[in-house]
Backbone as CSV, one residue per row, in Angstrom:
resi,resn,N_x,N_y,N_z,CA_x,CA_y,CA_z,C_x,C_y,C_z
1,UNK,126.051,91.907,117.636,125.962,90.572,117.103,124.767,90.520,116.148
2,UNK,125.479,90.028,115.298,123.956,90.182,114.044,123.327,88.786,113.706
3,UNK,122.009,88.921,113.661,121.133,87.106,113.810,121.245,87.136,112.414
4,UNK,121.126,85.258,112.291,121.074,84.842,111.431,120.124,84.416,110.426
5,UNK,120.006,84.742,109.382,118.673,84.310,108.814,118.568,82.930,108.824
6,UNK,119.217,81.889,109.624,118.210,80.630,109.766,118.650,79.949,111.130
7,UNK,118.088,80.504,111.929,118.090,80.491,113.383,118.441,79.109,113.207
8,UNK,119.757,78.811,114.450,120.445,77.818,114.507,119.121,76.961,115.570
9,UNK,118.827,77.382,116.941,117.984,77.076,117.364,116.463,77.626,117.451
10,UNK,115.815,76.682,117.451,114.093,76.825,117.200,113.493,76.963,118.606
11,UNK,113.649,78.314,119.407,113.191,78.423,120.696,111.871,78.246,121.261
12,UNK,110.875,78.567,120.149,109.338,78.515,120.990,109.210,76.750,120.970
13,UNK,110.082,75.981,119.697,109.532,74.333,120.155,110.541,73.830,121.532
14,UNK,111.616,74.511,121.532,112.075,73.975,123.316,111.571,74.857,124.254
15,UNK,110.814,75.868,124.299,110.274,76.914,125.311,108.877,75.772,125.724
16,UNK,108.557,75.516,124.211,107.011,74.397,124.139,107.359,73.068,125.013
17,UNK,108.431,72.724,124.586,108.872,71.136,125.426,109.055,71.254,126.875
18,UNK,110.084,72.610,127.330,110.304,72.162,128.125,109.230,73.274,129.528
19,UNK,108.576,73.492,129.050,107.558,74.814,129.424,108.639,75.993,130.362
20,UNK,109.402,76.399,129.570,110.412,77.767,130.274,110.403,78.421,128.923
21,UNK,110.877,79.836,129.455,111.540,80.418,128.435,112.624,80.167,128.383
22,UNK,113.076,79.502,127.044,114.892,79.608,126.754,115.150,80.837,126.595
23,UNK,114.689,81.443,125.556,115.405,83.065,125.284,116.043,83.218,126.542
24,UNK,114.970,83.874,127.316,115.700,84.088,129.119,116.870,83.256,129.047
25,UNK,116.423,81.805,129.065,117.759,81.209,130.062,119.330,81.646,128.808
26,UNK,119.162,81.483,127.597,120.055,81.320,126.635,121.231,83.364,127.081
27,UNK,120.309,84.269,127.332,120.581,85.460,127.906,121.209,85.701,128.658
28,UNK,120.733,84.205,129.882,121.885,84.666,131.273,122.908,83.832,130.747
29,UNK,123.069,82.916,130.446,123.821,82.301,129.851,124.988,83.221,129.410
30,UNK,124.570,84.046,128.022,125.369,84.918,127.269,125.707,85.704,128.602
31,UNK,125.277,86.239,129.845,125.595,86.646,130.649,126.703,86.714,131.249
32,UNK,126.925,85.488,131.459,127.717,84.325,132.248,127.696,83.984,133.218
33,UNK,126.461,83.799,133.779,125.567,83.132,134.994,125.811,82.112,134.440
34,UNK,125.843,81.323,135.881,125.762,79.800,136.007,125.091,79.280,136.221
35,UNK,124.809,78.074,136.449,123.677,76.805,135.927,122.868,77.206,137.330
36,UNK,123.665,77.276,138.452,123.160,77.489,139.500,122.519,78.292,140.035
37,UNK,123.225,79.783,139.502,122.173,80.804,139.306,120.839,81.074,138.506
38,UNK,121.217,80.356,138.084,120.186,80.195,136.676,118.772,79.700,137.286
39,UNK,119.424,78.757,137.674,118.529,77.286,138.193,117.501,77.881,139.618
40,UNK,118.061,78.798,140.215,117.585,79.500,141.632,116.418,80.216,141.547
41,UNK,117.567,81.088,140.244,116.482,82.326,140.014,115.384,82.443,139.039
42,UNK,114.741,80.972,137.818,113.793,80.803,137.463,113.155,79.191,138.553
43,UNK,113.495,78.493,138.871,113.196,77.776,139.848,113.190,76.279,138.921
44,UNK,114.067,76.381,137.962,114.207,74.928,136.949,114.789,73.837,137.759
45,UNK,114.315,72.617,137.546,115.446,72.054,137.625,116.693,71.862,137.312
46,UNK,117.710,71.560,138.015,119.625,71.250,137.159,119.028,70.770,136.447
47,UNK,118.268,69.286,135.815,118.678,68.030,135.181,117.987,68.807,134.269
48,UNK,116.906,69.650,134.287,116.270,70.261,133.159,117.359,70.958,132.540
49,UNK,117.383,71.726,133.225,118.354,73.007,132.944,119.583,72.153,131.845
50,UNK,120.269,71.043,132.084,121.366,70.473,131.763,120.804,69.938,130.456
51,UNK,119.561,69.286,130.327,119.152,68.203,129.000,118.736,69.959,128.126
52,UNK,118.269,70.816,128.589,117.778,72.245,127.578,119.469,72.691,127.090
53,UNK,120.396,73.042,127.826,121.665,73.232,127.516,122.219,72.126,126.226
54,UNK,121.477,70.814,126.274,122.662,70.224,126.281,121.690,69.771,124.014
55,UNK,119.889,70.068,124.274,119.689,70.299,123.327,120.039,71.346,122.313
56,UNK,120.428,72.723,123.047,121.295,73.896,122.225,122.479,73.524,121.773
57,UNK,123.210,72.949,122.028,124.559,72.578,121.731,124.191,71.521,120.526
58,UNK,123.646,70.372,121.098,123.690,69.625,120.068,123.198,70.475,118.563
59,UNK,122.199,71.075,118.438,121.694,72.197,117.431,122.738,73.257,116.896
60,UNK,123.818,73.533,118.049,125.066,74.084,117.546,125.705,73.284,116.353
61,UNK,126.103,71.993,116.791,126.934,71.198,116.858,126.600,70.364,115.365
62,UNK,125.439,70.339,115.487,124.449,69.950,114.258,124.966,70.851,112.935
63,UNK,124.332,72.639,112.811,124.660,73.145,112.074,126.618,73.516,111.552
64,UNK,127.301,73.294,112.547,128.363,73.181,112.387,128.753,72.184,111.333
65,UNK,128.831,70.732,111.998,129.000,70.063,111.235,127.663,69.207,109.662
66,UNK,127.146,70.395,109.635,126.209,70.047,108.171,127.141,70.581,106.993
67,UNK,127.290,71.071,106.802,127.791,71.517,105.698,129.301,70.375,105.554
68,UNK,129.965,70.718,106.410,131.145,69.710,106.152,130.761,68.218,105.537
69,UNK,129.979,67.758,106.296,129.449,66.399,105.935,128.359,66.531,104.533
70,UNK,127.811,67.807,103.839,128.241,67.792,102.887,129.068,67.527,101.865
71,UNK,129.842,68.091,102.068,131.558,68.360,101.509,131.894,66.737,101.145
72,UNK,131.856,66.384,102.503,132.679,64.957,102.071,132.013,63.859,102.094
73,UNK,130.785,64.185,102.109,129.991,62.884,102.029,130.082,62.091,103.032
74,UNK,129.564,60.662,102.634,129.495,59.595,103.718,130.547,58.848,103.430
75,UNK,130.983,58.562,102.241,131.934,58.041,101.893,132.975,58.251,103.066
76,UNK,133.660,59.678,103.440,134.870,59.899,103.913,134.778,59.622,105.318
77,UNK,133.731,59.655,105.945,133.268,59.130,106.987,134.104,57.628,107.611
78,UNK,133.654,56.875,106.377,133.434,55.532,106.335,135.384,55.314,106.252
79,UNK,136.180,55.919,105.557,137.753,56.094,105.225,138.180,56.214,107.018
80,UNK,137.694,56.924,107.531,138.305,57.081,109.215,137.744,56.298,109.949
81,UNK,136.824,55.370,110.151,136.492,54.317,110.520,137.584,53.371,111.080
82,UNK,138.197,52.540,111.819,139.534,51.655,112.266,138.158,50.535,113.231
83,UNK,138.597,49.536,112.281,138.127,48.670,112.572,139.349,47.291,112.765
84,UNK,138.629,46.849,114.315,139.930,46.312,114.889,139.670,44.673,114.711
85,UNK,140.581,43.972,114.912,140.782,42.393,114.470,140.996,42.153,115.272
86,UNK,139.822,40.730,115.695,140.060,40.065,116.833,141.574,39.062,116.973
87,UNK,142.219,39.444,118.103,143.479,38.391,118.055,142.901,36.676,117.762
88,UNK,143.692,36.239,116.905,143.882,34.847,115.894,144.307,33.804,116.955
């Protein structure tokens, strides 16, 4: 697997936030250890463990959809919008 020159996620500022190493956790992860294992064997909390998961994704989810929303602007955004009418 070859890295990317613009790292999707910024690990030492969530390693900094949430005082763990992500690398580690992001590893077992790629592993395919579970939250639970995870959670045992550095001694995190779930709810931690779940809001650090759930900041990687969004950072996924982020660079995914940047470029598209490029593409089409805000404009097209605004076209799929359904805005409903109150019954008369």
């Amino acid at each position: 697997m070859s890295k990317s020159a613009d790292p999707v996620v910024d690990e030492k500022k969530l390693s900094k936030k949430y005082r763990t190493n992500v690398v580690k956790l992001i590893r077992a992860w790629k592993k395919g250890r579970s939250d639970m294992e995870i959670a045992s064997a550095t001694g995190i909390d779930m709810m931690t463990l779940h809001r650090i998961k759930g900041d990687i994704e969004l950072a996924h989810r982020r660079q995914r959809l940047g470029p598209k929303k490029e593409l089409t602007g805000n404009y097209a955004g605004n076209k799929r919008h359904i805005f409903l009418r109150p019954l008369v």
